[in-house]
C-alpha positions in Angstrom: -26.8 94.9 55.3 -29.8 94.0 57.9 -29.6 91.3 60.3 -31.5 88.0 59.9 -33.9 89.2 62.1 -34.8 92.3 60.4 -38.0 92.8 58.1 -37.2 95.4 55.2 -40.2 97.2 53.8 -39.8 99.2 50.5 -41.4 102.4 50.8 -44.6 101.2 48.5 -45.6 98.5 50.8 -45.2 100.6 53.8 -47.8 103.4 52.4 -50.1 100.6 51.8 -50.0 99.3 54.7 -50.3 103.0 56.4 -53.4 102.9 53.8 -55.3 99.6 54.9 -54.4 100.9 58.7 -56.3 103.4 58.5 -59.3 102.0 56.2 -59.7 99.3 59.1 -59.5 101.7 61.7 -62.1 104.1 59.7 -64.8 101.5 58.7 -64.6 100.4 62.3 -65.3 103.9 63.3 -68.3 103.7 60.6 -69.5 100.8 62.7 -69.7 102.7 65.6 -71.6 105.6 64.4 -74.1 103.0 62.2 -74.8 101.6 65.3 -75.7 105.0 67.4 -78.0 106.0 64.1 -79.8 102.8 64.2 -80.6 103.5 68.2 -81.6 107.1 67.5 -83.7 105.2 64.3 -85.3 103.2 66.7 -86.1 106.1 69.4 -87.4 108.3 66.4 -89.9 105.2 65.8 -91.0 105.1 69.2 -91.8 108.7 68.8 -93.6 108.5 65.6 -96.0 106.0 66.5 -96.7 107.7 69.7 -97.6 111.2 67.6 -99.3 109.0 65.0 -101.5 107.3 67.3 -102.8 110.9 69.3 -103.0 112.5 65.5 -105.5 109.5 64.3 -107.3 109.9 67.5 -108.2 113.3 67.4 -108.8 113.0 63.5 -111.5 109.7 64.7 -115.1 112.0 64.3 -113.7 113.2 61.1 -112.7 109.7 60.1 -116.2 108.6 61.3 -118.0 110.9 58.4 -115.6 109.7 55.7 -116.6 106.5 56.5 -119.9 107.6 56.9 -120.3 108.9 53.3 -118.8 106.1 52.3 -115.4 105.5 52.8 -114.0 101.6 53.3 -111.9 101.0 56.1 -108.9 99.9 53.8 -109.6 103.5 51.8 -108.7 105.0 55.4 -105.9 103.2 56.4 -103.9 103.5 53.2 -104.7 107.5 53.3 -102.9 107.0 56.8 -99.9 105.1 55.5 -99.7 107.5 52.4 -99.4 110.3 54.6 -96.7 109.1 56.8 -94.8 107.8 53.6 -95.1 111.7 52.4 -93.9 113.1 55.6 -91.4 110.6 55.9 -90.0 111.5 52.4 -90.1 115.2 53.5 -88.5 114.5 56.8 -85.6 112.5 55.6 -85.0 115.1 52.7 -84.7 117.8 55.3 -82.3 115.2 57.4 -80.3 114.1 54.4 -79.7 118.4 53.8 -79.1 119.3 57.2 -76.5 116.2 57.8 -74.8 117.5 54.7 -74.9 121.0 56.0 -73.3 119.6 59.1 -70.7 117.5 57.5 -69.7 120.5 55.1 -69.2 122.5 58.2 -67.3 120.3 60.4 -65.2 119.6 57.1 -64.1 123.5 57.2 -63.9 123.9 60.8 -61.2 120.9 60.8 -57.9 123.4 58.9 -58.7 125.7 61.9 -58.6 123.3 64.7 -55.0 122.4 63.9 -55.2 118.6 63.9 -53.4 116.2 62.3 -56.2 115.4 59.8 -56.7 116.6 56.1 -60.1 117.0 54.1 -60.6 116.3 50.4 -64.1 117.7 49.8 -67.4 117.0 50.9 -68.6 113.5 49.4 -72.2 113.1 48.9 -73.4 110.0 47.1 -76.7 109.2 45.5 -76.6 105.9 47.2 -76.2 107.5 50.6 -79.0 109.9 49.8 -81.1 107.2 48.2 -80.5 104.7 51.5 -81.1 107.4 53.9 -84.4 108.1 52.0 -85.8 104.9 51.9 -84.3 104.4 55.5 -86.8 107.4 56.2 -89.7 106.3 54.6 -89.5 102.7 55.9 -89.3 103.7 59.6 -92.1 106.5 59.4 -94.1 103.7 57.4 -93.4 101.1 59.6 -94.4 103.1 62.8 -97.4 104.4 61.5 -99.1 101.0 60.3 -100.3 99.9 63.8 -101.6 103.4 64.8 -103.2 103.2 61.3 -104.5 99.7 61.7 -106.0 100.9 64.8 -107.2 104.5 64.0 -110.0 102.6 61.4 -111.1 99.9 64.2 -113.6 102.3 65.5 -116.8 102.0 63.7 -118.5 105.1 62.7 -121.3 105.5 64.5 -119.4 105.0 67.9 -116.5 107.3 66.4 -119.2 109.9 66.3 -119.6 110.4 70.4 -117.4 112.4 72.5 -116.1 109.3 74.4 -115.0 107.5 71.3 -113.2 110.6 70.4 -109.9 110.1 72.2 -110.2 106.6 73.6 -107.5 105.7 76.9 -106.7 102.7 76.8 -104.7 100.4 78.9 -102.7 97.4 78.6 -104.5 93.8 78.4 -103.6 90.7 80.1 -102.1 89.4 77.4 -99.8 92.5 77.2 -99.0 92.4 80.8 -98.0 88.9 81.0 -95.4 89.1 78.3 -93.9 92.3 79.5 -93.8 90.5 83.1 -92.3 87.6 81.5 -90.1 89.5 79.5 -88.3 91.8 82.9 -88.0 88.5 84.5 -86.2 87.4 82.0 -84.3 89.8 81.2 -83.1 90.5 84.9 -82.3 86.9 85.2 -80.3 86.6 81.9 -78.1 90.0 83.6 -77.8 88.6 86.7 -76.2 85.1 85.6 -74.3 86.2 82.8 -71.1 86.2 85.5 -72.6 82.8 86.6 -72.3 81.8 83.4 -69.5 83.9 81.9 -71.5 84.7 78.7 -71.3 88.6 78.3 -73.9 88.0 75.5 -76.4 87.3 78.2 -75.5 91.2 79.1 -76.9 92.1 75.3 -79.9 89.9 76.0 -80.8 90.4 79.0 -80.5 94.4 78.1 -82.9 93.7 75.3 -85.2 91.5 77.2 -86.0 94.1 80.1 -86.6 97.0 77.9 -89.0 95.1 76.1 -90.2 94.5 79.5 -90.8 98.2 80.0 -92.2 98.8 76.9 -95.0 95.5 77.1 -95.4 96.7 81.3 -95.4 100.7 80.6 -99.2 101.2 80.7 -98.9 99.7 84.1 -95.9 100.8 85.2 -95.5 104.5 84.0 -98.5 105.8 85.3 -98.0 104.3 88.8 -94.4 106.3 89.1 -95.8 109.2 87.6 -98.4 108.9 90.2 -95.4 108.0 92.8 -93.1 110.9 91.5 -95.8 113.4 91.7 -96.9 112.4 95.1 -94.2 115.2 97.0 -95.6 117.9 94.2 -99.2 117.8 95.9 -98.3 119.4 99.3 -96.1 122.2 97.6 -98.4 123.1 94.4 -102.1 121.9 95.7 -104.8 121.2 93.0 -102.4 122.0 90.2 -100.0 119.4 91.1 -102.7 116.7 91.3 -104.1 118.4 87.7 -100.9 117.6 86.6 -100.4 113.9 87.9 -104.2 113.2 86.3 -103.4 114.5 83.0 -99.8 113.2 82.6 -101.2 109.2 83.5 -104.6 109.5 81.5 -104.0 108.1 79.1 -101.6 105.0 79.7 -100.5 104.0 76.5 -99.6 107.2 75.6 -97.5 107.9 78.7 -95.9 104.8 78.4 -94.7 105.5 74.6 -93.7 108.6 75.2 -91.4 107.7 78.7 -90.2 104.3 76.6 -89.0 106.6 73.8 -86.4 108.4 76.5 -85.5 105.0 78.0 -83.6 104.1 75.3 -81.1 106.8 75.1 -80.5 107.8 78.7 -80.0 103.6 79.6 -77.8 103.8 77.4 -76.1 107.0 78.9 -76.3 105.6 81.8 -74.9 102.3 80.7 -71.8 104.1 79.7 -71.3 106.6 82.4 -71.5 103.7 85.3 -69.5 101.3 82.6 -66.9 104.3 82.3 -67.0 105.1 85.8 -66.1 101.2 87.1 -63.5 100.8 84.5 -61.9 104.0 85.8 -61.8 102.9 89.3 -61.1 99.4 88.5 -57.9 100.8 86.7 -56.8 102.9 89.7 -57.1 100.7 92.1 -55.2 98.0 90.0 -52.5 101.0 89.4 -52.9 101.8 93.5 -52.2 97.7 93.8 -49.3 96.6 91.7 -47.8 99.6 90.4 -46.3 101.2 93.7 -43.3 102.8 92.7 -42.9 106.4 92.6 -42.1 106.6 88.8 -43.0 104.6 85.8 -41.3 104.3 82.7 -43.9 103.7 79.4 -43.0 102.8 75.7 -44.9 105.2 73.6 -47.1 102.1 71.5 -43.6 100.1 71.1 -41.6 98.3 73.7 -38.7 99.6 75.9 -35.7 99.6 74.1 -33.3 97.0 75.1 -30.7 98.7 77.2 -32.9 101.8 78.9 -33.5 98.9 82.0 -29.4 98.6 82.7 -28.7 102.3 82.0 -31.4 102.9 84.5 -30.1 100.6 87.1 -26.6 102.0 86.5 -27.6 105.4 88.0 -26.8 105.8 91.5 -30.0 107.3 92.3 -32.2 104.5 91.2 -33.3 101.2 93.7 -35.2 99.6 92.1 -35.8 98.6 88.5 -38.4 96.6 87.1 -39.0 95.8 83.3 -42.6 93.6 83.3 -42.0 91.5 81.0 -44.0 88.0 80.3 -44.2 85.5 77.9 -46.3 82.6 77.0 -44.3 78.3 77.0 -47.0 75.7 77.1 -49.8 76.8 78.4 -48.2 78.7 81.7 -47.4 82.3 81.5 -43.8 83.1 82.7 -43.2 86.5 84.2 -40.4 88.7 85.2 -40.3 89.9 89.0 -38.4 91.6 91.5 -37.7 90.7 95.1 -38.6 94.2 96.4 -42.1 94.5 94.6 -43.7 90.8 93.9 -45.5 90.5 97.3 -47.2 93.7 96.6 -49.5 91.9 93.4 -49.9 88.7 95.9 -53.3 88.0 97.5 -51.9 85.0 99.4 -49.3 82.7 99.8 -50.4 79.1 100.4 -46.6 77.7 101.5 -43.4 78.5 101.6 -41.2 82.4 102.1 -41.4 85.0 99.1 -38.9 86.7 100.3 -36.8 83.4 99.5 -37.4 84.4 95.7 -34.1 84.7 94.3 -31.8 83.8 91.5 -32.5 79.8 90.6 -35.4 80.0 92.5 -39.1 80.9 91.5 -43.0 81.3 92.6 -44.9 79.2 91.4 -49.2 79.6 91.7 -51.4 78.0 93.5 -53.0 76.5 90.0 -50.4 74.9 88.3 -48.7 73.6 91.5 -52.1 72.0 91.9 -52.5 70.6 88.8 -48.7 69.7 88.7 -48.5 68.2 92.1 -45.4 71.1 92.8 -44.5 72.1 96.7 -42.2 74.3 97.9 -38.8 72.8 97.8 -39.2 70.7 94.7 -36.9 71.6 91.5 -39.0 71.7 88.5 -37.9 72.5 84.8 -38.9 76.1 83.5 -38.2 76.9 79.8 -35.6 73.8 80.0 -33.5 75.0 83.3 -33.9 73.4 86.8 -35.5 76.0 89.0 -36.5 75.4 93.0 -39.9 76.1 94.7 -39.5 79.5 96.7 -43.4 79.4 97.4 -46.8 78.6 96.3 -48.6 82.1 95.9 -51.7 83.4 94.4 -52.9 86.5 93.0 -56.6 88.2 91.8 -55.1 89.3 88.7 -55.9 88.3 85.0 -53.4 85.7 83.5 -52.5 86.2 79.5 -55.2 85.0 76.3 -55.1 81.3 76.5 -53.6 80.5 80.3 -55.7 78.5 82.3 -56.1 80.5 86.2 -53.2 80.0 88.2 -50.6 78.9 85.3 -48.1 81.4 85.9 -44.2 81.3 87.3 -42.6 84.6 88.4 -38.6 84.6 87.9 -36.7 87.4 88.7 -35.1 89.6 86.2 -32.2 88.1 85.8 -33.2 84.6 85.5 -36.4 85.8 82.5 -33.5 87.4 80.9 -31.2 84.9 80.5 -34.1 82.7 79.3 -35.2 85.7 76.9 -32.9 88.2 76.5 -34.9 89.5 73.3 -38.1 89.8 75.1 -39.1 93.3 75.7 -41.9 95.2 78.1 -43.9 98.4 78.0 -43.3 99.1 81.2 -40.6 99.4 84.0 -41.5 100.5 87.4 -38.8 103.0 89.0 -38.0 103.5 93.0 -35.6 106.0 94.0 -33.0 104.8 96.3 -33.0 104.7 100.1 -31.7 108.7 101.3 -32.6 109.6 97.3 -35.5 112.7 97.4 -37.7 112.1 94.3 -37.1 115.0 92.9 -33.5 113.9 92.5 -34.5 110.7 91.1 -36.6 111.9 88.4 -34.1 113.8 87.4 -31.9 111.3 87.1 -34.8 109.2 85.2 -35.5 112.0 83.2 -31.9 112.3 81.9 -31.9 108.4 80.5 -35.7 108.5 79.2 -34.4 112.0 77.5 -32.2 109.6 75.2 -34.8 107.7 73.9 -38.2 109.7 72.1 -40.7 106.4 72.2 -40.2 106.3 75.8 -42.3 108.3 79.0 -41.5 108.9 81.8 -44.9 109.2 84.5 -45.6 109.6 88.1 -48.3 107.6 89.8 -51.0 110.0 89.3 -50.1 110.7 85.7 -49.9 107.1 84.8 -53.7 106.7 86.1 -54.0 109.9 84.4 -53.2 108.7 80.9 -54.9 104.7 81.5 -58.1 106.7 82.1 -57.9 109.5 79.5 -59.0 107.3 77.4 -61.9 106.0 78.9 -62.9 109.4 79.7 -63.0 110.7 75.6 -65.2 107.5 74.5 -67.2 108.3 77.0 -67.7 111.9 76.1 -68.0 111.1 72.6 -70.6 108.7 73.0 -72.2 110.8 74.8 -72.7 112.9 72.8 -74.2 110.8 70.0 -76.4 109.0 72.5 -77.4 112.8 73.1 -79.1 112.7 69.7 -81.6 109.7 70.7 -82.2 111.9 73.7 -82.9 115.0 72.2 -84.9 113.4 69.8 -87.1 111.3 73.0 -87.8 114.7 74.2 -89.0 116.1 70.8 -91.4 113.7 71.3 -92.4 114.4 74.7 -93.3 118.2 73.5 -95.0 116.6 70.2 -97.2 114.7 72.5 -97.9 117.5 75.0 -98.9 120.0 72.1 -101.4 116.9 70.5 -102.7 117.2 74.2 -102.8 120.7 74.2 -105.3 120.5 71.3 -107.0 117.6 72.9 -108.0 119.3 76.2 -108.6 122.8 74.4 -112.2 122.9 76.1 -110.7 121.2 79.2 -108.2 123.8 80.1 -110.5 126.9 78.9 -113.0 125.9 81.2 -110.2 125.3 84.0 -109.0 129.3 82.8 -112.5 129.8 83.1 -113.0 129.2 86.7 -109.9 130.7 87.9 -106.9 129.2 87.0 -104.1 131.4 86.5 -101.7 131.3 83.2 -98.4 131.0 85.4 -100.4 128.1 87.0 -101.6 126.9 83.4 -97.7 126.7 82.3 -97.0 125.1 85.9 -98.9 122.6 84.8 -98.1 121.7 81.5 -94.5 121.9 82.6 -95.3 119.5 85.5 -97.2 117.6 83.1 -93.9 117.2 81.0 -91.3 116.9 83.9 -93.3 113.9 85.2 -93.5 112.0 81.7 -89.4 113.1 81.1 -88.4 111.7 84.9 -90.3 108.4 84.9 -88.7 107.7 81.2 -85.3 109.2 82.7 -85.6 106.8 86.0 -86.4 103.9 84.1 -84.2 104.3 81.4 -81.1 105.2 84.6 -82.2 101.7 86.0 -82.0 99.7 83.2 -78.3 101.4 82.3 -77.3 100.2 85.7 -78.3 96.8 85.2 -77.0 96.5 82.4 -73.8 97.7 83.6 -73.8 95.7 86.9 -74.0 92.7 84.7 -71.1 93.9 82.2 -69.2 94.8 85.5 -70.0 91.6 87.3 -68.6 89.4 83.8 -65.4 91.0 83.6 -64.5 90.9 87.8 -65.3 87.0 87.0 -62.3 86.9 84.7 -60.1 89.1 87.2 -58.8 92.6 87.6 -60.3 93.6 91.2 -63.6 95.4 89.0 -66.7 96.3 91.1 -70.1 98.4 90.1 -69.5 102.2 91.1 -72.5 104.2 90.9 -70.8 108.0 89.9 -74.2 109.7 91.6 -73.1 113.1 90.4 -73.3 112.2 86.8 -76.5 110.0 87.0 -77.9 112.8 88.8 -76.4 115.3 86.2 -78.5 113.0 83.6 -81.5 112.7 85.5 -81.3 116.8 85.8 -80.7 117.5 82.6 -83.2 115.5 81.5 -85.7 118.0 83.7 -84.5 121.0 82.2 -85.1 119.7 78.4 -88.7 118.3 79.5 -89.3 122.5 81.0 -87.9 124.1 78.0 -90.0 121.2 75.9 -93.3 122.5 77.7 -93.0 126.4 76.6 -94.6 126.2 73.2 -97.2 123.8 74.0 -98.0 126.3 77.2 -98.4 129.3 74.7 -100.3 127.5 72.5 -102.7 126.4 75.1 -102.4 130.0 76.5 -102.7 131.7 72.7 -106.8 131.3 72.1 -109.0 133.2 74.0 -111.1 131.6 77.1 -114.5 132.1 74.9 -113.2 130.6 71.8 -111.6 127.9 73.4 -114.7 127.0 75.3 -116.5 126.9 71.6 -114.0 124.3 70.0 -114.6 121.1 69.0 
């Protein structure tokens, strides 16, 4: 028969709640990758509109003759819609095959990668295929209407000259002063949201500055391309300063282009520093209270009951330490032990810790305020008389629901008497004084070997396995964020080929008078470089924000977290970022190389 306090499952109810488990656990993870396809959604909008708006201003004398022969504006601009509706139908067709292809794939690499994970069959629905259609259409729709709207405000006449052509335009006032109002902000919102301890001010003031950028980027991006290219001019001469002209003449375009990149490297960025704080945050909290030589982990469950004695029985063992806390009226109760409580203290405010002892406890500075407590007094814990050892504080977090400061440390003993059915996951381990380590983890080992949900870690190991995980999320969302990148820098080599066929006369006549084709592809390439590290730098900046805000919340609510900047990884982002935008500048350096100088010098 089962005790009273056991729960009996039949076998049904225990598949089906195996089954709901894991449907949780995977529409969670369908969440997460949603929300990764809507930002590379968004950065595939930037980079529409951008290609849209170049294509209708090239296309503006031909445009000028439709309307010309008689052609209404409204004729025009739905001919422009109709067409992106068309190659956003085509697009997402090709996207909806080449994701199946991909799934199908990864579904019959999975046998081979011996995981614990089985595979039914590729599922492909028709209302998957029909919402990533429409989802397709929509977003190539929706980018193109403003570059439509305005690819049909030039009248026809003026559409006809050469300057109408391929009109640069900046930013108006009105533009400028929202963007301006928007950074502010947006940098205010991140810099009180640990005033205020609202993390949602982190989300909106995130949201807020990159608007910021994008409203201020025909100001700002061509002033750091102009900045960034500024050590180029001494090493590469005119065709540096070529390079600089053509990259910030038009501003608008620049600006789209660099905004489209923003979006995915901030939030790289966002991640790697996030990733990066947490990490150190969790080893210097490891470095602070866990300072034994071993520790003892429950594999997802608690210890078992008697692993702490058996431990303590060994001769080779000092110290034992279960942690172990519970909850009584708003204060927080915790086990402790003599030997290793000071080492979590950041002060004591009265009284001798080394004085804690059975019948005695610490009580923090917090609740001995609000309790009017001193060291000496007997107070009731959990019903039994206790005295004042000292009044202590530390910087760590108390449990969900505990006001600061509401927490009693008992030893051992004394929690479990009070609890003997409360369990840790954790129990520090200290070899005993003349004990070598390697004797006492032997010793550990042969009492942990008893029990399979149990592990037995060094220091390093325990940091080891805190931060593993930290380390996969952040490769895997790398690695989709890496498709919002790839797809920013598609655009800056669609936006350098329109150029390409804008300036066809332009660079022949350059070729003409002497320029080189090594030089003509330096300066493309530098062309594409500048436009890839101004989006990269301002998309790095904003990440950082954004994380110094995050990081800034969470040290507010305790755990000893501060911002760490990992430069080799920014700088591995801002590198590999360079490399992308000199492979993105071959083709549209062949093309511009492809037609001969005579020829090109005769286009229109």
């Amino acid at each position: 028969m089962a005790g009273g306090d056991a729960t009996v499952k039949s076998r049904q109810r225990i598949l089906d709640e195996a089954v709901e488990d894991g449907v949780r656990d995977l529409d969670q993870f369908r969440l997460v990758l949603l929300i990764f396809a809507g930002v590379a959604v968004v950065v595939a909008g930037f980079v529409i509109a951008n290609t849209f708006a170049i294509v209708l201003a090239q296309r503006a004398r031909r445009t000028a003759l439709l309307r010309l022969v008689g052609a209404r504006r409204g004729q025009v601009f739905r001919a422009a819609v109709l067409e992106a509706a068309v190659l956003g139908l085509a697009g997402s067709a090709l996207g909806v095959g080449l994701g199946a292809g991909l799934a199908a794939g990864a579904a019959a690499l999975v046998p081979r990668l011996d995981l614990p994970l089985s595979v039914a069959g590729l599922t492909v629905t028709g209302r998957t295929v029909g919402l990533s259609l429409l989802l397709g259409i929509l977003v190539t729709v929706g980018s193109a209407l403003l570059p439509a709207w305005q690819g049909t405000r030039v009248s026809p006449v003026a559409a006809l000259t050469d300057a109408a052509g391929h009109p640069a335009r900046g930013a108006g006032r009105v533009r400028l002063t929202l963007g301006a109002l928007f950074g502010v902000a947006g940098i205010a919102a991140l810099a009180g949201a640990a005033a205020v301890g609202q993390i949602v001010l982190v989300a909106v003031g995130g949201v807020l500055s990159f608007f910021g950028i994008v409203l201020f980027g025909p100001l700002l991006v061509p002033a750091l391309v102009r900045l960034l290219g500024r050590p180029l001019r001494p090493v590469f001469g005119a065709t540096a300063a070529l390079a600089v002209a053509n990259a910030a003449r038009n501003p608008r375009r620049v600006s789209a282009t660099a905004t489209a990149l923003v979006i995915g490297i901030g939030l790289v960025s966002a991640f790697v520093v996030g990733a990066g704080s947490v990490k150190v945050g969790v080893e210097r909290g490891v470095d602070a209270r866990i300072g034994v030589d071993f520790v003892v982990t429950g594999v997802g469950v608690e210890l078992p009951a008697p692993l702490a004695g058996e431990l303590a029985a060994r001769p080779e063992v000092g110290v034992v330490h279960e942690h172990r806390n519970r909850v009584v009226d708003g204060v927080e109760l915790r086990s402790a032990h003599p030997a290793l409580v000071r080492r979590t203290l950041a002060a004591v405010d009265a009284g001798d810790v080394a004085d804690l002892g059975p019948g005695s406890v610490l009580v923090h500075r917090g609740l001995a305020a609000a309790r009017g407590w001193r060291v000496g007094s007997t107070v009731t814990v959990a019903g039994r008389p206790f005295r004042v050892a000292a009044v202590v504080t530390d910087d760590g977090p108390a449990s969900p629901g505990v006001p600061a400061g509401h927490v009693v440390d008992l030893v051992d003993s004394d929690f479990a008497a009070l609890y003997p059915d409360e369990r840790g996951q954790l129990a520090e381990v200290e070899p005993a004084d003349g004990v070598s380590a390697e004797r006492a983890r032997a010793a550990v080992g042969a009492v942990v070997a008893r029990y399979p949900t149990v592990n037995l870690l060094d220091q390093a190991a325990y940091k080891k396995m805190l931060t593993g995980t930290v380390d996969m999320l952040l490769a895997f969302v790398t690695a989709l964020l890496g498709l919002a990148v790839v797809i920013a820098l598609v655009g800056v080599a669609n936006t350098l080929s329109l150029s390409v066929v804008e300036r066809t006369r332009e660079n022949a006549v350059l070729r003409a008078v002497g320029l080189s084709r090594g030089r003509m592809r330096l300066l493309l390439a530098m062309e594409a470089v500048l436009t890839a590290l101004v989006g990269a730098v301002l998309g790095t900046a904003l990440g950082v924000a954004v994380s110094a805000g995050t990081v800034a919340f969470v040290a507010r609510l305790g755990g000893g977290f501060t911002l760490v900047l990992p430069w080799d990884r920014l700088g591995l982002v801002l590198a590999v970022a360079v490399l992308a935008a000199l492979a993105a500048s071959v083709l549209p350096a062949r093309r511009a190389l492809a037609r001969p100088v005579v020829e090109a010098l005769g286009a229109e």
